[in-house]
MIDORO-813519 format. One line per 3 residues: number of its first residue (from 1); for each residue x, y, z of C-alpha. Coordinates in Angstrom, 3 decimals, decimal comma, padded with zeros to 6 digits, m for minus. Layout:
<pts>
NUM) X:Y:Z ~ ...
</pts>
This chain:
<pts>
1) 002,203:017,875:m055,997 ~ 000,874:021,642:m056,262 ~ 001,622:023,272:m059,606
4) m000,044:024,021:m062,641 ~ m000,496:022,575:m065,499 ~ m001,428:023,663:m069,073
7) m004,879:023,079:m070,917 ~ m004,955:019,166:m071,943 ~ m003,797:019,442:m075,683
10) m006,742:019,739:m077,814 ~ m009,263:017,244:m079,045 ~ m008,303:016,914:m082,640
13) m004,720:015,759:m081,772 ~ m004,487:012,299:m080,497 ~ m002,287:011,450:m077,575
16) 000,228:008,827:m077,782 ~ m000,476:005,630:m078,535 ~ 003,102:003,976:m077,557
19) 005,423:004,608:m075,239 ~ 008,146:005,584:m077,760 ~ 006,219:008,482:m078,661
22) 004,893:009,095:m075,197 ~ 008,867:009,014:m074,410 ~ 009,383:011,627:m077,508
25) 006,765:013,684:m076,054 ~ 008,341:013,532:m072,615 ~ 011,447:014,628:m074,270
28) 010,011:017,281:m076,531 ~ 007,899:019,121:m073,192 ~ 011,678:018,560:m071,409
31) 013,525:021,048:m074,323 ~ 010,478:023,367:m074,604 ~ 009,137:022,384:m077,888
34) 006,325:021,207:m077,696 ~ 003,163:023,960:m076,913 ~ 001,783:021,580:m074,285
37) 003,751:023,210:m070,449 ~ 004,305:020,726:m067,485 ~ 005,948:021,784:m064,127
40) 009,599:020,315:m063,041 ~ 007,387:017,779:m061,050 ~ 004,893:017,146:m063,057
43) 007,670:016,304:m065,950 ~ 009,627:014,172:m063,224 ~ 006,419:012,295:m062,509
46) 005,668:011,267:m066,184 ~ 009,241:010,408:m066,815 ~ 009,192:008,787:m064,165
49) 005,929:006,572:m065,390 ~ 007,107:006,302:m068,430 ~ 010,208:004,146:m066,711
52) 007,728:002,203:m065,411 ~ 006,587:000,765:m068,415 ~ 005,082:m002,497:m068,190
55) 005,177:m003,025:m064,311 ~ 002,272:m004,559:m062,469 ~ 002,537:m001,697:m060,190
58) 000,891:000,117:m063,164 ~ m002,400:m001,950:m063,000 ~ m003,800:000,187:m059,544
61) m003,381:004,176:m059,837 ~ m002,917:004,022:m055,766 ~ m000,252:001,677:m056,307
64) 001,278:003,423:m059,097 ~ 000,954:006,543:m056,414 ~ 002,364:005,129:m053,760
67) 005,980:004,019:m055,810 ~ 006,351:007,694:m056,928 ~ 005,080:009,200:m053,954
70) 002,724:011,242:m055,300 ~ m001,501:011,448:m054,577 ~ m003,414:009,671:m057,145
73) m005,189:012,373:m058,495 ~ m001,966:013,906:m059,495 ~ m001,403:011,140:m061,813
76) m005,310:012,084:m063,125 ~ m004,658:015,064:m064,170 ~ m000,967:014,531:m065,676
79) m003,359:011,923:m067,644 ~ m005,714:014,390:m068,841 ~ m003,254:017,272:m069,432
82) m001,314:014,738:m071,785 ~ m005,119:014,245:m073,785 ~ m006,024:011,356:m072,102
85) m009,194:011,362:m071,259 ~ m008,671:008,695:m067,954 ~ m005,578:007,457:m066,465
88) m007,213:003,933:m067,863 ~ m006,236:005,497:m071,281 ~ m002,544:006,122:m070,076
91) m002,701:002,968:m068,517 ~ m002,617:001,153:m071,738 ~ 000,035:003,180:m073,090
94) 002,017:001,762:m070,591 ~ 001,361:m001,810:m069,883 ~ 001,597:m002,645:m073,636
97) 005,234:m002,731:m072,882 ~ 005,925:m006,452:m071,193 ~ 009,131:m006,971:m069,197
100) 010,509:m009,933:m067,595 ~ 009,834:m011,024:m064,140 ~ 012,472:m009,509:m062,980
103) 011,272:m006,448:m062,973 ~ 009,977:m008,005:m059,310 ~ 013,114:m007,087:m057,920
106) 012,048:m003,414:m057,379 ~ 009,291:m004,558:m055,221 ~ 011,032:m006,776:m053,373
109) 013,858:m004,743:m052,083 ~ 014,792:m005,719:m048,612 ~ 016,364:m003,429:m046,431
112) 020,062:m001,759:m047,745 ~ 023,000:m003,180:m048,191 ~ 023,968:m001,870:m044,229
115) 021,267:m003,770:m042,714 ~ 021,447:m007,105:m045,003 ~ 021,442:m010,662:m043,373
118) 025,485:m011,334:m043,476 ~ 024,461:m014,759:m044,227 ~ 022,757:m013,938:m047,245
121) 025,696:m012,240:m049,279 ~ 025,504:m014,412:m052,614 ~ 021,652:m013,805:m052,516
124) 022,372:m010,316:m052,331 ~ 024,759:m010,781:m055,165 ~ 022,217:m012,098:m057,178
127) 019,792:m009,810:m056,716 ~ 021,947:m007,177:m057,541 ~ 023,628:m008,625:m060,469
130) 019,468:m009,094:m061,534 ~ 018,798:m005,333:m061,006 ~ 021,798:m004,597:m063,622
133) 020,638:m007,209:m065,822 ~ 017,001:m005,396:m065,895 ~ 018,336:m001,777:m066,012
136) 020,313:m002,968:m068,950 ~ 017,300:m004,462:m070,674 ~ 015,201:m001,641:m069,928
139) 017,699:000,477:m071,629 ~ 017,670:m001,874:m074,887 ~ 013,600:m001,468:m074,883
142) 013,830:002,242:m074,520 ~ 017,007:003,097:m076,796 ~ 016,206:003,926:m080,828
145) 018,403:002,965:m083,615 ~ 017,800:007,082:m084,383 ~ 019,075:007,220:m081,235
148) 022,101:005,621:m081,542 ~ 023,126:006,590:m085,242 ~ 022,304:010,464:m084,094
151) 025,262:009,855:m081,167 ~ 027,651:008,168:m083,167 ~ 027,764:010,670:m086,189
154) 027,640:013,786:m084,302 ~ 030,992:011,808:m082,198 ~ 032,417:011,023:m085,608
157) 032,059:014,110:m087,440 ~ 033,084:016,583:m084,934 ~ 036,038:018,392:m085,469
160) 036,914:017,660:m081,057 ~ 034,929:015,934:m078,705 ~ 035,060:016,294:m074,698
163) 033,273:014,439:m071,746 ~ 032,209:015,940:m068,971 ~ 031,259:014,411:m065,496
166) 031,592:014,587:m061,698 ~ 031,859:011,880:m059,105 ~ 030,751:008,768:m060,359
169) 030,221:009,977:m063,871 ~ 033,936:011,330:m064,002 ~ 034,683:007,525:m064,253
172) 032,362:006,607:m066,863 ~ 033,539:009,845:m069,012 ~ 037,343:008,836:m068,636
175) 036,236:005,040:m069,671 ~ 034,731:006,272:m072,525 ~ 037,244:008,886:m073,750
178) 039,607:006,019:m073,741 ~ 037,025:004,271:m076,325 ~ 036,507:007,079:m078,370
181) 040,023:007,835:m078,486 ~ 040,926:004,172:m080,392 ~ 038,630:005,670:m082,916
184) 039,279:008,841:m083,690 ~ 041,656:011,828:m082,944 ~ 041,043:014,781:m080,348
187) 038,861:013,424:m077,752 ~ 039,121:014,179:m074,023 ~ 037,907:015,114:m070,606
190) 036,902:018,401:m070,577 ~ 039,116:019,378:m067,669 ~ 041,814:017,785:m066,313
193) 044,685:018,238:m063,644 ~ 045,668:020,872:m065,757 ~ 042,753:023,060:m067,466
196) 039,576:023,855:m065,498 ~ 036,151:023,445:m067,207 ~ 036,182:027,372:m068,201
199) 039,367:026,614:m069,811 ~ 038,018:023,305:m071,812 ~ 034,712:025,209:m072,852
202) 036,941:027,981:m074,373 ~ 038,718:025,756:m075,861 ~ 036,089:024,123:m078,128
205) 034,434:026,250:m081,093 ~ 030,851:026,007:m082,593 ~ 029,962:022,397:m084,088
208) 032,484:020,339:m081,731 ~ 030,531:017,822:m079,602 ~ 030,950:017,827:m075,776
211) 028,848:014,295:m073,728 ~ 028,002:014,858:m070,337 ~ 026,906:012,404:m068,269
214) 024,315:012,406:m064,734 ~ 021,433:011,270:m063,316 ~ 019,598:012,233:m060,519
217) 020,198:013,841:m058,439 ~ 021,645:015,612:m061,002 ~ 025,218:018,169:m060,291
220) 024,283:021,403:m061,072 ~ 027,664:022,201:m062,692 ~ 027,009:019,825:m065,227
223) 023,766:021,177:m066,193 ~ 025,004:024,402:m066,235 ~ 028,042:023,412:m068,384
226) 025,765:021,647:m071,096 ~ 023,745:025,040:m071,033 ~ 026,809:027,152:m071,559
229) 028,134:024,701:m073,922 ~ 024,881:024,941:m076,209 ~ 024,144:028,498:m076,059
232) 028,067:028,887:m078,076 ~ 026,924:026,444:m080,616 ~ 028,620:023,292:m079,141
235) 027,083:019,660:m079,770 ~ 025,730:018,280:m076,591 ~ 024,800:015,143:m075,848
238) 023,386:013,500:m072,853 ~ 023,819:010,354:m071,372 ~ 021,446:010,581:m068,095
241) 018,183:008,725:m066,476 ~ 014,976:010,685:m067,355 ~ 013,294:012,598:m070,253
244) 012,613:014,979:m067,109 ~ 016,101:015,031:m066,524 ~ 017,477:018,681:m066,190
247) 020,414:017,613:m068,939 ~ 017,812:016,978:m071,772 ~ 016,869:020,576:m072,020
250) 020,162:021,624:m073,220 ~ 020,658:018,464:m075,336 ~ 020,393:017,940:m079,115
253) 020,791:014,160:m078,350 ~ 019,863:012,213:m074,961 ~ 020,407:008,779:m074,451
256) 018,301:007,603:m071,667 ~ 019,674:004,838:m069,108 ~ 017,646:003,092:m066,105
259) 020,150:002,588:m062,598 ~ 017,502:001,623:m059,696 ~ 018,989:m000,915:m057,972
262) 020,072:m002,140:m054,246 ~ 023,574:m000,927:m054,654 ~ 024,890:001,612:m051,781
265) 025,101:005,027:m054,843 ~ 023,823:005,181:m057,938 ~ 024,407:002,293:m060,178
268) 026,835:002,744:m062,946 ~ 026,660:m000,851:m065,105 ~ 024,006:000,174:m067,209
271) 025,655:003,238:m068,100 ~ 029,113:001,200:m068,786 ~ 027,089:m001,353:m071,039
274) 025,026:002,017:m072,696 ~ 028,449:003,381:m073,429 ~ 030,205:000,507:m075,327
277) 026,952:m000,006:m077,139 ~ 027,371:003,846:m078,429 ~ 031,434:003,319:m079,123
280) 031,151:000,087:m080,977 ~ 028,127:002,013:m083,146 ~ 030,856:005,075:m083,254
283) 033,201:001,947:m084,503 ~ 030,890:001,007:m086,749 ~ 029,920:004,517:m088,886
286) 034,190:005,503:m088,437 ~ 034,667:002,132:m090,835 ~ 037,738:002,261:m092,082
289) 039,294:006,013:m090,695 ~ 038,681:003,556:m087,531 ~ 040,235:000,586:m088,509
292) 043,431:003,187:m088,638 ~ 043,037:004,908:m085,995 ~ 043,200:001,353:m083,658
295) 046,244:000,068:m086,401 ~ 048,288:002,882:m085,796 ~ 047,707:002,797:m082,117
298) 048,893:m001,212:m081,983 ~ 052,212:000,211:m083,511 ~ 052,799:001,837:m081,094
301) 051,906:m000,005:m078,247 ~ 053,913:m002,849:m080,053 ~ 056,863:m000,447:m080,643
304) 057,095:000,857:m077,125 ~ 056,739:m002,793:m075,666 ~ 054,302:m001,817:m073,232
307) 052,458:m004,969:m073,127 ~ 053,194:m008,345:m071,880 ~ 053,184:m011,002:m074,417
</pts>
């Protein structure tokens, strides 16, 4: 890793002592407002850590190394630029957090799913279904009640709300704009069949709330569509992987979800689960203008005689 960093932050102000506020710092370097400067890398690398939380691999700097790829004395001085004064210091931070044995399951990866024993397939089932179970849980640790009540009222007060994302996060965005729409009127993907995303950004005004969804690595359009989107006064809020993530920058809310795992692309459960945590809590704050919303749809499901009873 070759870039700068800035000056360790000065002596009178501690550095975190938990890994909530060394994830708030993460965040607040990520959006530019905090005075202390780290390179893309060197942000990747502590969000990175940060997700790491409570792993043995924590306990040996080489090992620590080795998982992100990067030389150990690049984690020593991302230590001291944070105010540590060792990466023993940072260490602490980070092992206070205790997960589940599970968390095993990263270092035990065998090979992909292409090269797996075909005689095996229920053990890779497990393992898999055990690497969802953990991502979930990690998310759980790392997700804030602030967090949560900051995404549901911005959702339910906006005048319209649109979700935006490609590929596998086009998916997620259409499951939850089906969710949001029980709630509450005016929600929808940002473009469609029909309207391109110029066309859905023009069509929102200052104070309406567009979610846009990625992780790494993360589409470009995306990024650049939550950057348009907040520089015209629109809402944003991010559902993506890192506080490094290039999404949190342009953000007034980021909801942070885990997705290593042994699937073949980038696993989506956690996400799913994240997302019906956020529109139950959008449920939830809606109360009764909710309780409508879903009556009046019933009607007219029951009126149309869509379903089979």
């Amino acid at each position: 890793m070759t870039e700068n960093y800035s000056s360790p932050v000065d002596s009178s102000s501690r550095p975190p002592e938990t890994v909530d506020g060394l994830r708030q710092l993460a965040l607040s370097i990520a959006r530019g407002e905090s005075e202390l400067r780290l390179g893309p890398k060197s942000r990747e690398v502590l969000a990175r850590l940060i997700d790491l939380q409570g792993d043995q691999v924590l306990l040996s700097i080489s090992s620590a190394a080795r998982r992100l790829e990067v030389n150990p004395s690049s984690i020593s001085r991302l230590a001291r630029s944070l105010g540590y004064a060792r990466f023993s210091d940072l260490q602490k931070v980070l092992l206070s957090a205790h997960f589940s044995s599970s968390a095993s399951f990263y270092r035990d990866h065998a090979a992909s799913a292409l090269a797996a024993d075909k005689r095996s397939l229920h053990v890779q089932a497990q393992q898999l279904c055990a690497e969802n179970k953990h991502n979930i849980d990690r998310f759980l640790q790392g997700v804030k009640h602030e967090d949560i009540e900051a995404f549901a009222q911005a959702v339910v007060n906006a005048p319209r709300v649109r979700l935006y994302g490609v590929r596998q996060f086009h998916a997620l965005c259409s499951f939850s704009a089906y969710g949001l729409g029980m709630l509450r009127p005016d929600v929808a993907l940002l473009s469609d069949a029909t309207n391109g995303v110029a066309e859905g950004l023009a069509s929102l005004s200052e104070g309406d709330v567009l979610i846009a969804a990625s992780c790494q690595p993360y589409t470009r359009q995306v990024v650049d569509v939550c950057r348009m989107a907040q520089a015209h006064g629109i809402h944003t809020l991010a559902v993506t992987d890192y506080a490094s993530s290039a999404l949190v920058k342009y953000s007034q809310v980021s909801i942070l979800v885990p997705h290593e795992s042994s699937f073949i692309s980038n696993s989506m459960v956690a996400y799913f689960a994240a997302m019906e945590c956020l529109i139950n809590a959008c449920a939830t704050l809606a109360g009764d203008d909710a309780g409508k919303a879903i009556s009046r749809r019933d009607r007219f499901i029951t009126e149309l005689d869509i379903e089979m009873r």
